[in-house]
C-alpha positions in Angstrom: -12.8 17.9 22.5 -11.1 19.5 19.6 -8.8 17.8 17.3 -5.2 18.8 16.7 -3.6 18.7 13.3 -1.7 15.7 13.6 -1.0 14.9 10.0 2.6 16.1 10.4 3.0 14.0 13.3 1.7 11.1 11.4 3.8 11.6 8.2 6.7 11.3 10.4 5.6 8.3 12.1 5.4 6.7 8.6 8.8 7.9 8.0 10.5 6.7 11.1 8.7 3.1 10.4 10.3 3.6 6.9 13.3 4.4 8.4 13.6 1.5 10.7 12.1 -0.9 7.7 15.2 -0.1 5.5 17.7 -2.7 5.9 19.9 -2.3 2.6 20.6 1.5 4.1 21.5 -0.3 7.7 24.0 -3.3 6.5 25.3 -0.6 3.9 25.7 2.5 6.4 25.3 2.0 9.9 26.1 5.3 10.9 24.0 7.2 8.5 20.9 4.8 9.1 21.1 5.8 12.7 21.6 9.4 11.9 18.1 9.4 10.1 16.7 8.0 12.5 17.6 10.3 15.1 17.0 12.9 13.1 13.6 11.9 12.3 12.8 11.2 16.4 14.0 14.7 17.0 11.1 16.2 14.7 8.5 13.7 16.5 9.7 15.3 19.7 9.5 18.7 18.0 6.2 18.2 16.8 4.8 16.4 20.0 5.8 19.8 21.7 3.9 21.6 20.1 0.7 19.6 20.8 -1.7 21.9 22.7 -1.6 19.3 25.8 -4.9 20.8 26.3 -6.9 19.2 23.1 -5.1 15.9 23.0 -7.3 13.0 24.1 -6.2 11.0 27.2 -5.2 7.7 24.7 -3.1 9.3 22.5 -1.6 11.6 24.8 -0.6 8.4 26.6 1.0 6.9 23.6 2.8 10.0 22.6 4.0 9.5 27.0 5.1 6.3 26.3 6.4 6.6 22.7 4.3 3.8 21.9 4.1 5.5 18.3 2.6 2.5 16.3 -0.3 3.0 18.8 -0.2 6.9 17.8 -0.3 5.8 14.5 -2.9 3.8 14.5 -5.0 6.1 16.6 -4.2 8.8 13.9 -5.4 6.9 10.9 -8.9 5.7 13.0 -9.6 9.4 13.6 -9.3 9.3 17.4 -11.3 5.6 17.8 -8.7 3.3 18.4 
């Protein structure tokens, strides 16, 4: 099974944990704090679409289903073996 270039996915995994992690922005701007993080859920989506469904192995595919993307993540940074 081949691997898909999933470094763009995984940069903005590590961006929407980033996102999530930053309290000062959230007590100081609600609105714009959830406005990053929806924008940066609409380029996961984006870039999960764009997956060839056909290469993706049956694990993370399953994460990416479930939007467990700490899982993702971590099956990113293993190389496919978590």
């Amino acid at each position: 099974m081949s691997f898909p270039d999933v470094a763009p996915l995984a940069e903005a995994f590590r961006e929407r944990l980033a996102v999530i992690a930053d309290h000062a922005h959230r007590d100081r701007d609600e609105e714009g704090h959830l406005q990053r993080l929806i924008e940066v859920s609409e380029r996961i989506d984006t870039l999960i679409a764009a997956l060839p469904a056909s290469e993706l192995d049956p694990r993370f595919g399953h994460y990416l289903e479930r939007r467990s993307y700490d899982k993702a993540l971590a099956w990113i940074q293993s190389g496919g073996e978590s």
